[in-house]
Structures are given as C-alpha cells and as structure tokens.
C-alpha positions in Angstrom: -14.6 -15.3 40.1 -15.4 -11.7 41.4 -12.0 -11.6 43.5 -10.1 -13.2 40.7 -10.7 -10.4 38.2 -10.1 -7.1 40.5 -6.8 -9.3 41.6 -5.9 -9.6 37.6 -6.7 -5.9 37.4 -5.0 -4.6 40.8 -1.4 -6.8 39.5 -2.2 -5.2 36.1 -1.6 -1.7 38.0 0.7 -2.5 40.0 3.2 -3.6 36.8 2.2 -0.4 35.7 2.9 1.6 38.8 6.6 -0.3 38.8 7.5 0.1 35.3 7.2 4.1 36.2 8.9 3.3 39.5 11.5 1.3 38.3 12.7 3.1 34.7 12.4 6.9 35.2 13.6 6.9 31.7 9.5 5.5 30.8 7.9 8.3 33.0 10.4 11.2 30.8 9.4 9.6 27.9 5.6 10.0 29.0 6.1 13.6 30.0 7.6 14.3 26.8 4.9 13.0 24.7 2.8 14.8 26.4 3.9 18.1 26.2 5.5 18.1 22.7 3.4 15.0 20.9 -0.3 15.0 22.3 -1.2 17.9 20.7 -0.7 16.4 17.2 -1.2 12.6 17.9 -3.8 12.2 20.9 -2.7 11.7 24.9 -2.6 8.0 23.7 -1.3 7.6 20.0 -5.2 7.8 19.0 -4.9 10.5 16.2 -6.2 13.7 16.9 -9.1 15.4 13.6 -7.5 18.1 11.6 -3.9 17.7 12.9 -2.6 13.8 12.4 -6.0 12.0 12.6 -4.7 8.2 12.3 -3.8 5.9 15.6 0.6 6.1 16.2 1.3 2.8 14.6 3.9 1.0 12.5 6.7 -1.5 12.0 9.7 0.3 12.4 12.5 -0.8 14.8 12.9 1.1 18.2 16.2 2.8 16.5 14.8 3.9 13.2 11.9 5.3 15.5 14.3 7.3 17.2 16.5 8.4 14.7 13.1 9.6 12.9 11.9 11.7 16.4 15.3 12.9 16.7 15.6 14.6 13.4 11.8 16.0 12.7 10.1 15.9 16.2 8.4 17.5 16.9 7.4 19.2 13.4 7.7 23.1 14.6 10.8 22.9 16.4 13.0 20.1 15.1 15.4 20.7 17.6 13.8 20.9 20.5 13.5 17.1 20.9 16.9 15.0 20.6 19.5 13.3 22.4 18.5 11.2 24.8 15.1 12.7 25.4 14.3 11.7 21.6 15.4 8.5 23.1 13.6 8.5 26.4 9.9 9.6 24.6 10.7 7.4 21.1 10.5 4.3 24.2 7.2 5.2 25.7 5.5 5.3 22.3 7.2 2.2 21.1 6.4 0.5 24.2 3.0 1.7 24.7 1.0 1.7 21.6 3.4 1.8 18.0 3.5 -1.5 18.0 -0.6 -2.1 19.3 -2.8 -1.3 16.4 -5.5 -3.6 18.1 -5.8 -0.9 20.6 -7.1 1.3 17.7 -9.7 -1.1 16.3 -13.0 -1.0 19.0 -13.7 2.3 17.7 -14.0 0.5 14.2 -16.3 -2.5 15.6 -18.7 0.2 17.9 -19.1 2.4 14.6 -20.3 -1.5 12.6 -22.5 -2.4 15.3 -24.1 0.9 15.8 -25.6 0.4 11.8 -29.0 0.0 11.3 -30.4 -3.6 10.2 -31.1 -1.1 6.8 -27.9 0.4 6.7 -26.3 -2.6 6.6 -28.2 -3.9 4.2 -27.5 -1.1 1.6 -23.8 -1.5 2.4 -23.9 -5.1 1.3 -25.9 -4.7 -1.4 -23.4 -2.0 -2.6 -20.9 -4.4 -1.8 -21.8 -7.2 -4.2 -22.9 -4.4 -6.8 -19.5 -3.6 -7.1 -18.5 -7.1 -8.1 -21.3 -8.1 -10.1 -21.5 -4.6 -11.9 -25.1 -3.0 -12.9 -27.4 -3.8 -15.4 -28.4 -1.3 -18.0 -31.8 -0.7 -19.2 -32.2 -0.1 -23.1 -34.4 2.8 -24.1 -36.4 2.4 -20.8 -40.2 3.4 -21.1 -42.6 3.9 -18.6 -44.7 0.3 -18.1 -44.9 -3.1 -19.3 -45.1 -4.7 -23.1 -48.3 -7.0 -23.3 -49.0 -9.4 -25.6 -52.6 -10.6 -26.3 -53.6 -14.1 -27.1 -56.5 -15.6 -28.1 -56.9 -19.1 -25.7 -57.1 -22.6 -27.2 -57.3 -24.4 -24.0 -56.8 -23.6 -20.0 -53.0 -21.5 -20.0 -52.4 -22.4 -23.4 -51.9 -19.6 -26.5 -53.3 -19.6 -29.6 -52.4 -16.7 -31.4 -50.8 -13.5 -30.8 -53.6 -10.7 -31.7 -52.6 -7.5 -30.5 -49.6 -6.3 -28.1 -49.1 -2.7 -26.4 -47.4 -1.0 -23.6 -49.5 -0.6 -20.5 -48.8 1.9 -18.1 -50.4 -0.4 -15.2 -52.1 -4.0 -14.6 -55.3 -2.9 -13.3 -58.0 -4.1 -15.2 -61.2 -5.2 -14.5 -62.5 -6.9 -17.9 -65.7 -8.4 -16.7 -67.3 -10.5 -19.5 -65.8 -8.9 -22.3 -63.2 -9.6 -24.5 -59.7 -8.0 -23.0 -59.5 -6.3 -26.4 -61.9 -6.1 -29.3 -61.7 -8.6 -31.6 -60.8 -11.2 -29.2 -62.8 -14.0 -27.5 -64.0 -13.0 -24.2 -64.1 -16.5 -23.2 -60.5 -17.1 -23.5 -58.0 -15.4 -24.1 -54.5 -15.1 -22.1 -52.1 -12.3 -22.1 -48.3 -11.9 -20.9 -46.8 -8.7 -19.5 -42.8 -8.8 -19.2 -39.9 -5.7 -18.5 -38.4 -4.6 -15.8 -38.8 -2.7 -12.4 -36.2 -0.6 -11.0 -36.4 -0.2 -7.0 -35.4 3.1 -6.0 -33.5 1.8 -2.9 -32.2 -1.4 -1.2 -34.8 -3.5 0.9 -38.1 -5.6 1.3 -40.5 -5.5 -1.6 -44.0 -6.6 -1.6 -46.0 -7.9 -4.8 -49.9 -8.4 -4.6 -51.9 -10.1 -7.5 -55.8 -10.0 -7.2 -58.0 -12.0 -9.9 -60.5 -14.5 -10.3 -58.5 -16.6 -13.0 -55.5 -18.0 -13.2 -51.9 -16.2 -13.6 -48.2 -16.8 -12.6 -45.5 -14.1 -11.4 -42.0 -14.3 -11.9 -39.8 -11.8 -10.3 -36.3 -12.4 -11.3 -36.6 -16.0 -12.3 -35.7 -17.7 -15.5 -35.4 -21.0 -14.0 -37.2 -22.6 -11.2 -40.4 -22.2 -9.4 -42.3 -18.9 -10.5 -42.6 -16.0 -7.6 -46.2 -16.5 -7.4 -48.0 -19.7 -9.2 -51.9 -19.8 -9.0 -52.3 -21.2 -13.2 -55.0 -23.4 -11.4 -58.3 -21.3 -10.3 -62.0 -22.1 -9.3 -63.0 -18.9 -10.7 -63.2 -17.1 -7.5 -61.6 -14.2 -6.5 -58.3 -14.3 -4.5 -55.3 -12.2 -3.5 -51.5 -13.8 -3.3 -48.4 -12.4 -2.2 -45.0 -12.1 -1.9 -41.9 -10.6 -0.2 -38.7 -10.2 -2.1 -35.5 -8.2 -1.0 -34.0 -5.7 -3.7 -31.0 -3.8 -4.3 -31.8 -0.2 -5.1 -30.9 1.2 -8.3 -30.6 -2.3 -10.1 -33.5 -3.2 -12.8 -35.2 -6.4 -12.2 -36.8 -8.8 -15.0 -40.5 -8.9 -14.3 -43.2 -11.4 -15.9 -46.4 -11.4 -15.4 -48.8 -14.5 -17.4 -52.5 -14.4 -17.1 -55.5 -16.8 -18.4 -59.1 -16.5 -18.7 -60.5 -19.7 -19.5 -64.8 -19.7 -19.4 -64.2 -18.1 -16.4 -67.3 -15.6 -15.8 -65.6 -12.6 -15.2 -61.7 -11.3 -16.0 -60.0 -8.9 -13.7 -56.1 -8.7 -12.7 
C-alpha cells in the first residue's frame, strides 16, 4: 500500500513536470503571475492581508478571464500585461486554481477544529439565539418573589399569608414559624423569577433541607429539575447540571414544605 501511494504521487509529478515540459505557454503564464500577480493575490491564488485578501476564484469563462487581465492587469500598469502574455498567465490561473475553490477551504476546517469544546458552544448558542430571538426581563429586581402559605396537609396550601422579595434562599428556620404569624408546623412557601447566566455553559444547582421541595429550572411541563416533595425529615443535598446560554433569562421555581417536620431549613 506503501509503494502504491509514492507511485500515485511520483505519476502525480511527473504530469506536472510534462505539462511545463510540453506547453511552454503554462510555464510563461507561471512566470508572469509571479512577477506581476503574487504580490497582490498570493504565489498560489490564496489572497494575500491588506492587498486582495480572498483565494483567485470564480466562474468566468477562460476568454472573459482574459479579456478582464488584458485590460486592468495588473492594476498599476494596465499595459504592461496584454497580448498574448495576458493570454499565456490568464491560462495558468484558470488552469491552476480559478476554477478550485476547494483548494481554499482547509484553512476554513483547521480554524473550526482548532475551537475550544467552550467556544463552540457559545457559537452555537449564539447561533440558535439568533433564530429564537431573546427574552426580555420586565422591571428586573435583584431576587426571587416568595409567597407564604400556611399548610393544610403534606405539599398542600392553605392560604397565602404574606409574600416578599428575598434576596437569597438561605434560611435556616429551625422550629419556628417561617414568618410570624404563621404555623411553624406547616407551612409551605414558593419562590419563582428568573436567573440570567452571565455566559454560555454548565450550570450547577444544589438544594439542602430536611423537608420536602421541588425545583424547576426552565420547565413548565414535565418532570421538575429536582423532585424530593417526599422526605423523612432528615437532612440531604440534591443536584443538578444544566447547560445555559449566556445572556438569556431563565424561569426559575423553587416549592418548599414543612410538614411536622422538627426543624425547617432550605
């Protein structure tokens, strides 16, 4: 298999080697480009950064090609390149890379592949951003609305008795009441709004408490993002991992139940 590929590649050469040999009107045409077009357009149509920085390609015919050379080529001496040498060098572009844009396109694939797993990612998210368009946030304020219910049985409201904006679930409510007024016994309170992730990737949600709640993370239907309703009374930390795009608020729901539990905490 070894000797089959250098023999592709040596016959690969050699057609090269002949085309030269065999039409000296090829090798003007590549002495041309070099010494008039290169400059401007790269030793092999590629483009060259501050002068004409895209790859020598098209779909025009060899003679509109020509004509085109002949009449502005190259750009600081019109003249200087017509005839049959507008001809001759018009050829070796044609037949070496105008009509080859896939020669042009590894530099695109290396430049994908050499993006991070984050980068990637991002440009994704950006992506589907763009068609899905961005949620707005209505008189945003800093934490979460709670409501506070008194209990009538395990997860179950009775009445609404106070509600409030807290800056942060982290309470540790012991045997009291989780405001005054309330039964300390049971009682049940629901935090909803929104969180905005500052930039695209992996998010990770912890809930610690003894009694029962339920998270839902963007989720209106289906299974909540953490369900432990169901407790023993003891104390226990859950979990989970969700993927968000940056800059896009997220609806966020938080339910928690005391029910003759001995202590409250979240």
């Amino acid at each position: 298999m070894v000797f089959g590929k250098y023999s592709v590649l040596l016959l690969l050469s050699l057609l090269v080697f002949l085309r030269a040999w065999c039409n000296p009107e090829f090798e003007t045409g590549k002495k041309l480009y070099t010494q008039h077009c290169a400059e401007c357009h790269g030793e092999n149509g590629e483009g060259v950064e501050d002068e004409f920085s895209k790859p020598l390609v098209g779909d025009w015919p060899l003679g509109k090609l020509t004509d085109y050379v002949s009449k502005t080529m190259p750009d600081y001496d019109p003249e200087l390149v017509t005839g049959k040498e507008a001809e001759a060098v018009s050829k070796f572009v044609f037949e070496s890379f105008y009509k080859k844009p896939e020669l042009f396109r590894k530099e695109s694939r290396v430049q994908l592949a050499r993006l991070t797993n984050r980068q990637f990612k991002q440009s994704i998210a950006d992506l589907f951003s763009q068609f899905e368009g961005q949620p707005v946030l209505n008189k945003p304020v800093q934490g979460l609305r709670g409501q506070y219910f008194n209990a009538e049985g395990m997860n179950k409201r009775k009445k609404m008795h106070a509600e409030r904006i807290d800056s942060k679930i982290d309470f540790n409510f012991g045997g009291k009441a989780a405001i005054e007024g309330m039964n300390p016994k049971k009682f049940s309170v629901y935090w909803e709004g929104s969180i905005l992730p500052r930039e695209t990737g992996w998010y990770e949600f912890f809930v610690k408490s003894p009694n029962g709640f339920e998270l839902n993370v963007n989720r209106s239907v289906g299974p909540p993002t953490i369900d432990e309703k169901v407790t023993a009374g003891t104390l226990r930390e859950e979990k989970a991992k969700l993927f968000l795009m940056g800059g896009r608020p997220y609806p966020f729901r938080l339910n928690y139940f005391k029910f003759d539990d001995p202590n409250a905490s979240i």
